[in-house]
C-alpha positions in Angstrom: 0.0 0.0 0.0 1.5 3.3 -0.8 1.1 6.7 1.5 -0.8 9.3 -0.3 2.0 11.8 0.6 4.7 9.2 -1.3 6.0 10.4 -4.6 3.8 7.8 -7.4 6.6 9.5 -10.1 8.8 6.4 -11.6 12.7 7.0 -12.6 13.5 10.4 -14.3 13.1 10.0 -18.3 15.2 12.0 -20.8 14.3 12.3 -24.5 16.8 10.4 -27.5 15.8 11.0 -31.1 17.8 8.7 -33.6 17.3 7.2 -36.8 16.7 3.6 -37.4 16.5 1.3 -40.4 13.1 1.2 -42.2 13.2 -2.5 -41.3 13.5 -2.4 -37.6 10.7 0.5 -37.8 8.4 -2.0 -39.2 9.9 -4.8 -36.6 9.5 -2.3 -33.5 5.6 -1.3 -34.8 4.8 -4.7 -34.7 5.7 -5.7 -32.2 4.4 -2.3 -30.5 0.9 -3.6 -32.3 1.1 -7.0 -31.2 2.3 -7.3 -28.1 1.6 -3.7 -26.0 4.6 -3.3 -25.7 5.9 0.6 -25.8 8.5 2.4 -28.2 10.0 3.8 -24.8 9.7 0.2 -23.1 11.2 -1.9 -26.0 14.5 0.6 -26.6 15.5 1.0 -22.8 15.3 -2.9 -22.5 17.8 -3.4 -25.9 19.6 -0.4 -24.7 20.0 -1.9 -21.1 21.0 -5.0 -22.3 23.5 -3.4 -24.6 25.4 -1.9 -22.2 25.3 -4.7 -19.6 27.0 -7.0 -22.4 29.7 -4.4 -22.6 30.2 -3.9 -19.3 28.9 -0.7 -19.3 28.7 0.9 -14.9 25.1 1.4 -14.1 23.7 4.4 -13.3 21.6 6.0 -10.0 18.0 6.7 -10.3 19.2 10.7 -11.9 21.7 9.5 -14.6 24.9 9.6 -12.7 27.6 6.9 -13.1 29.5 6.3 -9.8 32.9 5.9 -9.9 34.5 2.5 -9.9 
């Protein structure tokens, strides 16, 4: 049960704007059509796997890397 005076906000979003292949545009709205999935949901799950496969430091809840 949550507190009415808790912050309901999830992590802090910041906009990316890129260009992508007409191929995976048609691959990313279907999947978008076909399985509720979200643009925003589907990119920071390839992105997060991305850079846990390079061995990328994660980041805090505001964007900032710690130092290792």
């Amino acid at each position: 049960m949550t507190s009415k005076l808790e912050s309901r906000r999830g992590p802090v979003k910041v906009q990316l704007n890129t260009w992508v292949l007409a191929s995976t545009e048609a691959r990313l709205k279907w999947l978008v059509a076909n399985r509720q999935f979200t643009v925003t949901s589907i990119v920071d799950v390839a992105l997060q796997e991305l850079l846990d496969r390079y061995d990328v430091p994660p980041a805090d809840p505001d964007g900032r890397i710690g130092e290792r």
